[in-house]
N, C-alpha and C positions, 0 to 999 in steps of 0.2 A: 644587337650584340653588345654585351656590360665592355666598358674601357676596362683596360687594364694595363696597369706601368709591365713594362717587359723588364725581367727579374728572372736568371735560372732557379730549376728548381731541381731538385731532388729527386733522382730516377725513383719511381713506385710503381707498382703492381696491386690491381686485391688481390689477395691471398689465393683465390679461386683458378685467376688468371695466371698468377707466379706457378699453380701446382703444373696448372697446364705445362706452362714454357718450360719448368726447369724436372721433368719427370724422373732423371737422374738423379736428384738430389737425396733418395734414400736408396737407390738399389744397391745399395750393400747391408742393407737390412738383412738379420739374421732370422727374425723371427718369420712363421709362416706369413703369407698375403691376405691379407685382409679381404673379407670381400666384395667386388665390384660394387660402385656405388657411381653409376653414370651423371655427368657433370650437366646444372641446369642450363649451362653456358652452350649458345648454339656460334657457330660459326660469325655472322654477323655482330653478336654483341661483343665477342673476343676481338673480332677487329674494330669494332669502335672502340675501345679500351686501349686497345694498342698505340690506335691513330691516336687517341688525346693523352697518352702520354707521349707519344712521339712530340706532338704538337709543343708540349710541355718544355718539355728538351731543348727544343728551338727557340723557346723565345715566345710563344705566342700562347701565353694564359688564356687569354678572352676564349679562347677556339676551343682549348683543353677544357674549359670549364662548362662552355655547350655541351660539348659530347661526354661529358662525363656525370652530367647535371641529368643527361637526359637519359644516360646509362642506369644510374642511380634509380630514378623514378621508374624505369620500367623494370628493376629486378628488386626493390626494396633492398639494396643490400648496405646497413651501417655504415659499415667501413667504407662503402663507397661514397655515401653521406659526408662521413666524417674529411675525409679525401677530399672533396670537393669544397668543404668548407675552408680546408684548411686552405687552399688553391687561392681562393677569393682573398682570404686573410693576408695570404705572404705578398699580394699584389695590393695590398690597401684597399682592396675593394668592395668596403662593408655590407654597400646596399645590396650586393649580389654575394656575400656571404649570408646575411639576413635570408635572403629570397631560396636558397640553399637549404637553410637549417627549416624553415618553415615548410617548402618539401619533404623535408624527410620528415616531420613531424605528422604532416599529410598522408606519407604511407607507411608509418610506424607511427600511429597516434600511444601507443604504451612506455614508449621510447624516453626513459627519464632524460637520458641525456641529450636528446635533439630538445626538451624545455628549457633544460637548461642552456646551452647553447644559445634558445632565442633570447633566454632574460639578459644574457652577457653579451650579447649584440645590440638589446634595445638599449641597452645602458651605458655602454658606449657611445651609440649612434644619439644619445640623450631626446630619447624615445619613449617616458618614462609611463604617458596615456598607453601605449602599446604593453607593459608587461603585467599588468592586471591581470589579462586571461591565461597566459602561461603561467604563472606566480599559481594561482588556485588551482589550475590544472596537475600542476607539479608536486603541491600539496595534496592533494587527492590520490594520487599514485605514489605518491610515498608514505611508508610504514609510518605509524604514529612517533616512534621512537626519532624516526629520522626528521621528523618535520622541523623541531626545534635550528637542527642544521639548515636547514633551508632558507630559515627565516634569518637566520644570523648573519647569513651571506650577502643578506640586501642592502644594510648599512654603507658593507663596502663597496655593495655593486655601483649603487647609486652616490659616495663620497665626493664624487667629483664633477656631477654631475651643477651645470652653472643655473638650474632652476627648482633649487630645492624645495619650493613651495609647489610645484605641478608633481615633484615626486611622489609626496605627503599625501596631495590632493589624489592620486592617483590609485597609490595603492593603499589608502585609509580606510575602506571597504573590506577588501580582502583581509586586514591584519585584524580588525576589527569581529570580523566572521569566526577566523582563525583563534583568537580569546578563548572562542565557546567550544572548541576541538579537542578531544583528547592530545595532552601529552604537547600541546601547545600553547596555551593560555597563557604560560609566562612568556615564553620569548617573544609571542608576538605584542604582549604589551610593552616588552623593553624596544621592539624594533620600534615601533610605534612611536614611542615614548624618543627615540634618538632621531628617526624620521624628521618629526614635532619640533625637537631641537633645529637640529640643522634649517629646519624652513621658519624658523625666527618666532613657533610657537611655544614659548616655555611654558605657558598656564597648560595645555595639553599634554606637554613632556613632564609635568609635573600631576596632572591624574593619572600620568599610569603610572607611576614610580609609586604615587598613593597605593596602587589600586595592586601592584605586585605587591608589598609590604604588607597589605593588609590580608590577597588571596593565598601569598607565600609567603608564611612570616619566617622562614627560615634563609631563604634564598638572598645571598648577596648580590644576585643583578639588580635589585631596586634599588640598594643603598649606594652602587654605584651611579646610577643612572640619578640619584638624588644629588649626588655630589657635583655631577655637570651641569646639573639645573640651576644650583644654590646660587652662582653668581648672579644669576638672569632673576631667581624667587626666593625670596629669603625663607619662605613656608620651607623650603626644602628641606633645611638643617632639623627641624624637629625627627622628620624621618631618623637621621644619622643621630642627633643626640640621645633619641630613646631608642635605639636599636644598643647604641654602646653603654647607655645606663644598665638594659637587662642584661648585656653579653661582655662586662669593661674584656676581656682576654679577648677580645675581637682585634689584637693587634693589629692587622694588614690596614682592615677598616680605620682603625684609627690613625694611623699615618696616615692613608690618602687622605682623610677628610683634614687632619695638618697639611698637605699640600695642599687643598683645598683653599684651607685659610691664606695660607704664605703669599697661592698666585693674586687674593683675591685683597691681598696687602693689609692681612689681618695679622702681623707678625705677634702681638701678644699672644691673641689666640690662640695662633700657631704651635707657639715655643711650648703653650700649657699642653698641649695633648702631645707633642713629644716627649715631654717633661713626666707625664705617665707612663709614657712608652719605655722609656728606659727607665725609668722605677720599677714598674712589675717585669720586664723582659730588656734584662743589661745586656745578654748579649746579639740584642740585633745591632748590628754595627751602624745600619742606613739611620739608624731613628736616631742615632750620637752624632753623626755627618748633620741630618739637618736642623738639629737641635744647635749644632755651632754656626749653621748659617746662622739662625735667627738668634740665638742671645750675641752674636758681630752686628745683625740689621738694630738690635735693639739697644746697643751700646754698651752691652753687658762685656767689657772683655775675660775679665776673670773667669764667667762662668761660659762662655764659647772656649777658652782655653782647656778649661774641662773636659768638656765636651766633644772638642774636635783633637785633645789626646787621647781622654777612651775609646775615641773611634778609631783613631791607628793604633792601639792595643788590641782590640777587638777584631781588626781588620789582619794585624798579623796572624791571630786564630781563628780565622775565617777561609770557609773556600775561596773568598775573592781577594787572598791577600798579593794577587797577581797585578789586581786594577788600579795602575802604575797612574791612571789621571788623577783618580779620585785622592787618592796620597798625594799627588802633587798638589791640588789643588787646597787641601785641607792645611798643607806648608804654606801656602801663599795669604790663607785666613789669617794662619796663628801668627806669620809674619804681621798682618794687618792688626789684630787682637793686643799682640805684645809693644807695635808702635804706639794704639791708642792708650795704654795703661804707663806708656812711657818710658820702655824697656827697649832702646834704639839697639841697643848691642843681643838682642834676645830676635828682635825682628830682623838683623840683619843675617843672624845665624841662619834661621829659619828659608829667609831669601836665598841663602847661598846651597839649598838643598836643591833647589828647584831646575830641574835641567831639559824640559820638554820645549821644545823649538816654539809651539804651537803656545807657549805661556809667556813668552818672552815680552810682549807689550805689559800684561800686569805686572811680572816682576819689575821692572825697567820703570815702573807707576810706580811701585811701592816704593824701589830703590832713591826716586827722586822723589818722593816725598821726603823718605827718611832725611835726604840731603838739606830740601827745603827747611825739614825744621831747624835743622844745624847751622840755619842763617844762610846757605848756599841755593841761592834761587837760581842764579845763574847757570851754575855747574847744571841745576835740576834741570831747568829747560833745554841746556844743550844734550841732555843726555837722552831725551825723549823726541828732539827734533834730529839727532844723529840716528835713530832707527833708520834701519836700508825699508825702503817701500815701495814694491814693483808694482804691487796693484791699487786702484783706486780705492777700497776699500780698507787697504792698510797705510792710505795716506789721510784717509777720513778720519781711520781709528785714532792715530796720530794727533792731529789736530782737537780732538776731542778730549785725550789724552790732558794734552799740555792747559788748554781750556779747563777742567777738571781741576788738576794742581792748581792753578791760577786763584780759583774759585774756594777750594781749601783756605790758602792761603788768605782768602779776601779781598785778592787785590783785585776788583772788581773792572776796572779799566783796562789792565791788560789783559783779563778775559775776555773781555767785549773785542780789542782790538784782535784776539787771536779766533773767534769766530768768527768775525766781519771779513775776515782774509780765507775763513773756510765757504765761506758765501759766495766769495767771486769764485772759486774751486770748485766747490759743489750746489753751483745755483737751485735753489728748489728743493732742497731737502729740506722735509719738515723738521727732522728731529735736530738737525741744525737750527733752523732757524730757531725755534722752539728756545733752543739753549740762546741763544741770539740775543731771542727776546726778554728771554731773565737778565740779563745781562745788564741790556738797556733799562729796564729799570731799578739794577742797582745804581744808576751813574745819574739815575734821572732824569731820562730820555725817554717819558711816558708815552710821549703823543708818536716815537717810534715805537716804543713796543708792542701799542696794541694795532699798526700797523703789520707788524711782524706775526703776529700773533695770530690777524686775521687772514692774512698771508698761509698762516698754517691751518686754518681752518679752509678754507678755501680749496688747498691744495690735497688736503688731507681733513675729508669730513667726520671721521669718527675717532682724529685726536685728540680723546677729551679731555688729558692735561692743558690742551691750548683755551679749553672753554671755562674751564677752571681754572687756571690762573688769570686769565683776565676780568673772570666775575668777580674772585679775590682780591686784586688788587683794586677794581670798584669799589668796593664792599670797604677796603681799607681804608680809602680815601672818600669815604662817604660819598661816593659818586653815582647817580643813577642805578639807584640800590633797586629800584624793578626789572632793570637789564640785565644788574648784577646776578638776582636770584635766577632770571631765566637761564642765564649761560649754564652757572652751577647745573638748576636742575638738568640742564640738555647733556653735560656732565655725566651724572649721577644715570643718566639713561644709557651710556655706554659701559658704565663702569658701576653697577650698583652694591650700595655697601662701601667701597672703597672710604677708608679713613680718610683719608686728607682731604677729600671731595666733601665727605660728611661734616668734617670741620669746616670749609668753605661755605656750607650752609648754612651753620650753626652762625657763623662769624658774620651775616650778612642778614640773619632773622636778629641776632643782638643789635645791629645797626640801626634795625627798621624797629628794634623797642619791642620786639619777643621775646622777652626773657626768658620764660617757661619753656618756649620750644627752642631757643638757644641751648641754653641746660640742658634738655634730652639731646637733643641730637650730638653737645659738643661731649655729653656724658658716651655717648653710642662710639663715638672716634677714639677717644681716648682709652676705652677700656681693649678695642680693636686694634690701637696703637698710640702707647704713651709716648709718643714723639714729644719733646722736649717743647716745640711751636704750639700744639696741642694743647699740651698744659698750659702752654701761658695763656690761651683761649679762654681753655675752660676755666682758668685760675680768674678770671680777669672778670669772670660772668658772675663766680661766685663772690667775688667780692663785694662787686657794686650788687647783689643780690642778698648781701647782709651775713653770707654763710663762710664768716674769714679764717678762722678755723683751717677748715675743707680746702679752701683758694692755698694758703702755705703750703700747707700737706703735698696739693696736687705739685706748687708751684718747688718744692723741695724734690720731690720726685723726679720731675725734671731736670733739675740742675743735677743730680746724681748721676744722671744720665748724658748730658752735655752741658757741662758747666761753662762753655764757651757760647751758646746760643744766643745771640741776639736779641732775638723777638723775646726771649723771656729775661734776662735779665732788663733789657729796658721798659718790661710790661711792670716788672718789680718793683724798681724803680720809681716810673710813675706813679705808683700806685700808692706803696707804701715808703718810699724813699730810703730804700734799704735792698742788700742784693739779698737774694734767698738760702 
C-alpha cells in the first residue's frame, strides 16, 4: 500500500454515485420525466465508493486511494481517474499519482488528458527518458491545429527540471519527427531550439532559429529564439539584422533585439536601435525609458534628459500613465543625468519627487553623492549609514552603498576599508569580495587582490568579471601574459561578446606585440561601448600603430564622455604629453 502524509480532504462523490445518494435533488422539476435509464453502478461498487470516501474523511488517503484506484479500473470512469489522481496529488504522493494517470491511460487509451496528466507528472517527478511516448502519443491524437499548443507547453514543463541535457536528449526524437507534421514544423523547431538552449547547446538552438527563418520567413518565433541565442552565437544577429533591414517598422522586434544588446553590455549598440525606434515611432513611450537608460550608461546626460522627459510626456498620454515605478524611477535618472551635467539644484528637485519606500536606498545614494560633491563627505556617509536595516540584505545593500560613494569619490582606502568591514559581516560573498578586490588594487595590495579574486572564483565559478579582471590587471602589468590571455578567454566563455572583456583581450594581445589583432578586437569593444577606458586602449594601439589621427579622434571622444577618467587622461599624457 503507497505512504501517504494524512491531510483532510474534501468530501466528493462521482457524479454517478452523488445521482444515487441525493435522488431529491431535482424532484421539483417541472418538466415531464425523462426516461429510465438504469444505473451501470451495482451495489458492491457503490459501496466501495462510499468506503473510500469515507476513508478520505478520516484521515487515511493510502486506503481511499486503493479503493478508489481500483474502482476506477474496473468502471473506466474519468472523473474517477481524475479523483484519484488528484487524492495522490494533495497527499504529495507523486509516484502513486503517476501510477494513477498511467491507469487510466491504460483504460482510456484516447483520453487526451490522462497524456497529459503523465507528461506533468514525469516532469515533475524529473522523469524526462519517460515522456517521449506520451509526448508522441499526445501529438497523434491531437488535431493538427492543436499540436503547436502541445508543443509549446514543453519548454515550461520541463523549465525546471535540474538535468536539461537528459531533457534535450530525450525528447529530440520526437520534436525532430514533429518538424515534418502538418501544422507543426515550426513550433517544434522553436521548442527544439529553447530545449538545445537550456541544456547548454546553442550551435543546435541556433540551426533551428536558422532553419524557422528560413522555412517561415514571416514568423517571429525565430527571431525571437535568435535573440536568446546571440549571447551564447554571435552568427545569431545576422538572422535579426536582416530580418529588420527588409521589415525596419518591425518595432517590437527591434527593441528586444536593443535589450538584447543593453544585457549583453553592448550599450552603444543598444541606444542606436532605440535611437530608431523613436525616430520612426515617438510615441512608444518604453523605447524613450530605455533609450535614457543607456544615453545615462553612456554618459550622454543631455541626451538621457531628452529622452527620459519624452518618456513622461508620452507616459502622461499612455494607457500606462498609472505605472507610478517606472515614473519614479525615470525621476531618480534625470536626478542622476542633471548631477552629471552639473545642475545640483536641478538633481535635487528631481530627488525630492521621489516618494516610493522601496527607492529610498537610491535616492539617499544620489542625495549623498550630491552632498559629496559639495565638499560634505561626512554628512554623505552619515546619511547612508543612518538608513534603518532589518534585514541582512538591506544591511549589505548599505555597505555597498557607502563603498560606491567612496569609490566616486576616489578615495580608494576608505573603500577598501568599508568592504573589508562588509567581509567580516558577510563572509563569502562573491560580489563583495569581488568589490574587495578592486579595491585592493587601487591601494596597491596586488598580491591580496588576486587572493581575493581567486577566492571568487572558487566560490563562484562562472563569475567572469573575477577572471577578467585579474587577466587585465596581468596584462597591465605585463605579467604572465599567457595566464593573462587564458583567464580573459575563460571570461569571454561566460560572457561572449561582452565589451570590456573584449577590451581585456585586445589589451593583453597588444602586450604580447599583436597589434593587428589588438586593433580588431579593441575596434569590436569600442564600437560596442565607447567607454572612456576603451578608448584610451584603442587610442593607445593606434598610436604606437602610426594611425595618430584616428588615436585623438578616438581619445577626444572619450573625454567628452568622461573627462575625469583616469586611464585616459594619463594614456594622453604619456603618449603625447598633453591632456585630449
Amino acid at each position: 500500500m503507497p505512504k501517504f502524509q494524512t491531510r483532510p480532504a474534501k468530501h466528493w462523490l462521482p457524479a454517478i454515485a452523488l445521482a444515487l445518494l441525493s435522488p431529491a435533488l431535482h424532484a421539483d422539476a417541472q418538466a415531464a420525466p425523462a426516461p429510465v435509464s438504469n444505473s451501470q453502478m451495482d451495489a458492491p461498487l457503490f459501496h466501495q465508493l462510499l468506503v473510500g470516501e469515507l476513508e478520505l474523511r478520516t484521515g487515511q488517503p493510502a486506503v481511499a486511494y486503493q479503493l478508489l484506484l481500483d474502482a476506477a479500473r474496473r468502471t473506466g470512469d474519468e472523473a474517477l481517474f481524475k479523483r484519484v489522481v488528484n487524492i495522490a496529488l494533495q497527499a504529495r504522493a507523486g509516484e502513486q499519482a503517476l501510477i494513477a494517470a498511467r491507469a487510466w491511460r491504460d483504460s482510456l487509451p484516447q483520453s487526451v488528458e490522462a497524456l497529459q496528466m503523465i507528461l506533468q507528472l514525469v516532469a515533475v517527478l524529473n522523469r524526462p527518458a519517460e515522456a517521449a511516448e506520451p509526448l508522441s502519443a499526445l501529438l497523434k491524437l491531437s488535431p493538427p491545429m492543436q499540436r503547436p499548443g502541445v508543443l509549446a507547453s514543453m519548454p515550461r514543463l520541463f523549465q525546471r527540471s535540474p538535468e536539461p541535457k537528459k531533457v534535450l536528449q530525450a525528447l529530440q526524437p520526437v520534436l525532430q519527427s514533429a518538424r515534418s507534421q502538418a501544422g507543426s514544423g515550426l513550433m517544434a523547431s522553436m521548442v527544439l531550439g529553447r530545449l538545445a538552449l537550456n541544456a547548454g547547446e546553442p550551435k543546435l538552438a541556433l540551426e533551428m532559429a536558422q532553419a524557422g527563418a528560413k522555412d517561415f520567413a514571416e514568423a517571429d518565433e525565430p527571431m525571437l529564439l535568435a535573440l536568446d541565442v546571440l549571447p551564447a552565437m554571435a552568427e545569431a544577429e545576422g538572422l535579426v539584422t536582416t530580418r529588420l533591414k527588409a521589415q525596419p517598422d518591425q518595432h517590437a522586434l527591434r527593441m528586444a533585439y536593443g535589450r538584447t544588446l543593453a544585457r549583453m553590455q553592448r550599450s552603444g549598440d543598444a541606444a542606436r536601435e532605440f535611437r530608431i525606434v523613436t525616430e520612426a515611432a515617438p510615441e512608444l513611450h518604453q523605447a524613450w525609458y530605455s533609450l535614457g537608460v543607456l544615453e545615462l550608461e553612456l554618459r550622454h546626460p543631455k541626451e538621457a534628459e531628452r529622452a527620459l522627459s519624452t518618456f513622461l510626456e508620452r507616459l502622461d498620454a499612455s494607457p500606462d500613465a498609472e505605472n507610478k515605478d517606472m515614473r519614479q524611477q525615470a525621476w531618480l535618472m534625470l536626478a542622476q543625468a542633471t548631477e552629471m551635467r552639473g545642475d545640483l539644484k536641478a538633481a535635487q528637485a528631481w530627488l525630492a519627487k521621489v516618494d516610493l519606500p522601496q527607492r529610498q536606498l537610491e535616492v539617499n545614494f544620489r542625495r549623498a553623492s550630491l552632498l559629496a560633491r559639495q565638499g560634505q563627505v561626512a554628512e554623505a556617509r552619515k546619511l547612508l549609514q543612518d538608513m534603518p536595516a532589518e534585514r541582512d540584505e538591506d544591511r549589505r545593500a548599505k555597505l555597498l552603498a557607502e563603498s560606491n560613494l567612496l569609490r566616486e569619490l576616489q578615495d580608494w582606502q576608505q573603500a577598501y576599508a568599508v568592504l573589508a568591514k562588509a567581509d567580516q559581516q558577510f563572509p563569502n560573498d562573491p560580489d563583495l569580495l569581488y568589490e574587495q578586490a578592486m579595491m585592493a588594487e587601487k591601494v596597491g595590495r596586488l598580491d591580496e587582490m588576486e587572493q581575493l579574486l581567486r577566492r571568487v572564483m572558487a566560490i563562484k565559478p562562472e563569475h567572469y568579471h573575477a577572471y577578467n579582471a585579474l587577466g587585465y590587471s596581468l596584462a597591465e602589468r605585463s605579467l604572465r601574459l599567457s595566464e593573462a590571455r587564458t583567464l580573459i578567454a575563460k571570461a569571454l566563455e561566460f560572457a561572449p561578446g561582452e565589451p570590456f572583456i573584449v577590451d581585456s583581450l585586445g589589451w593583453v594581445e597588444y602586450r604580447l606585440g599583436n597589434h593587428a589583432e589588438a586593433l580588431r578586437l579593441l575596434r569590436q569593444a569600442y564600437t560596442a561601448r565607447p567607454d572612456a577606458e576603451i578608448a584610451a586602449h584603442l587610442g593607445e594601439v593606434l598610436w604606437i600603430s602610426g594611425e595618430r589621427e584616428e588615436a585623438q579622434r578616438i581619445w577626444r571622444e572619450g573625454s567628452q564622455r568622461d573627462p575625469k577618467n583616469e586611464a585616459l587622461r594619463e594614456t594622453v599624457k604619456r603618449l603625447q604629453g598633453t591632456r585630449p
